[in-house]
N, C-alpha and C positions, 0 to 999 in steps of 0.2 A: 504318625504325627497327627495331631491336632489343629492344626494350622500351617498356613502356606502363604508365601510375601508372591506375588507375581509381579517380575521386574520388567523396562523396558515397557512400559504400556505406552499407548498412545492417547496426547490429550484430548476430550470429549472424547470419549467414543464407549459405546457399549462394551461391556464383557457379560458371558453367560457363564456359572460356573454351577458343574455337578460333583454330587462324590460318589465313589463306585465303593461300598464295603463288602471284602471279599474273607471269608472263612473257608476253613473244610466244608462247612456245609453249604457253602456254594455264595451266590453276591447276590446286593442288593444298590438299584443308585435312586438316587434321592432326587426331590424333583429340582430341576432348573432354579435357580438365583440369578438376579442379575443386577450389574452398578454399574450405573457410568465414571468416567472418569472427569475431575475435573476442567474446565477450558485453561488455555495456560496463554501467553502473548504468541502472537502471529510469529510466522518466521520465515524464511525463503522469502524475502520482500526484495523485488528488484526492482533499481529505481524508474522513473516514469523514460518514458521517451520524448525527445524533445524534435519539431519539426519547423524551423521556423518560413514561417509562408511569407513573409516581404519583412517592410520597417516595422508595419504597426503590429504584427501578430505573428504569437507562438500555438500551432497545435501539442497537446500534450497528451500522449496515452500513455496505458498502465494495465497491469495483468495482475491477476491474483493472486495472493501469496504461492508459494510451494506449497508450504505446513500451514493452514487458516489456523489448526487447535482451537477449532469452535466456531460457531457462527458467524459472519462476515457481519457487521450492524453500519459499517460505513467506511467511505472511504476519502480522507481529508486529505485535500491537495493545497501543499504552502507554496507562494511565490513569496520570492524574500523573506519567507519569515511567517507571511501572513495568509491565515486561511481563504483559498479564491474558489473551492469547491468543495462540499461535502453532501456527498448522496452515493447511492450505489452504483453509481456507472464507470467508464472505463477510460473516459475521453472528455476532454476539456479545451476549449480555444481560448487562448489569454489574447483579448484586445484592444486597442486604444492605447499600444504601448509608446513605448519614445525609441524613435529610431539608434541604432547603433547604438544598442546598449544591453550590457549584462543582465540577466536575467538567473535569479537559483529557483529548481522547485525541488520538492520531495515530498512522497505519499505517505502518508500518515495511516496505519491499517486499525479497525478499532472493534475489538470483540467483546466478549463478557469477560474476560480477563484485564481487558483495557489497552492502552496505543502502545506500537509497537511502528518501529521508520523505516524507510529506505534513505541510503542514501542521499545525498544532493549533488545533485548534477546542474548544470550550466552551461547557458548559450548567448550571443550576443543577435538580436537583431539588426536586421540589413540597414544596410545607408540610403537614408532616404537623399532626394534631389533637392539642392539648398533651397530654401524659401525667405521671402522677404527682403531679398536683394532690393535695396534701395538704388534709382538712379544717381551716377557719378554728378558729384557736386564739380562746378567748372569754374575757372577765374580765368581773364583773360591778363595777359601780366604785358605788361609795357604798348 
């Protein structure tokens, strides 16, 4: 054969390929080739971890995909929807929040292939200690 499909590859990643041609009168292999393979989207993304430290604040980590398929270039953390972190690190504390209240995030993974999610996961912050209690208004009746 003249050609050969190689199946099952992995995305980025080097391959090397030679050919051995073999007669009677004995082989000859040909020098080294090589390609990469395309980046493809991230995969194995598991969602962040949620740690809630009191009313106002959520700690959030995160780990790197399983499968990156290519270079890591960022990594975009949503709360509600809305991007609160994109850089390369692993960990984030959300603060200044409103006590006893839902909370969703999930990481956004972003290669040369482009974004790829985890899930959404979700936590409520602690109750805070009422505030602003107004002294009782008094009437004296009869």
């Amino acid at each position: 054969a003249l050609s050969y499909n190689d199946l099952d590859l992995v995305a980025d990643t080097l391959y090397f390929y030679t050919v051995e041609a073999v007669n009677g009168g004995g082989s000859v292999v040909s020098p080294s080739t090589f390609i990469r393979t395309i980046p493809d989207l991230a995969e194995g993304i598991d969602p962040p971890n949620l740690e809630v430290l009191g009313p106002t604040s959520i700690r959030i980590t995160w780990s790197p995909p399983t499968n990156p398929n290519g270079e890591i270039r960022q990594y975009i953390l949503f709360m509600d929807d809305v991007p609160v972190f994109m850089n390369l690190g692993f960990e984030y504390t959300a603060t200044d929040l409103t006590p006893f209240t839902l909370y969703a995030y999930y990481i956004q993974v972003i290669n040369q292939a482009g974004a790829a999610s985890s899930i959404t996961v979700t936590t409520i912050t602690e109750q805070a200690a009422p505030e602003g209690v107004s002294p009782p208004t008094l009437t004296v009746l009869g």
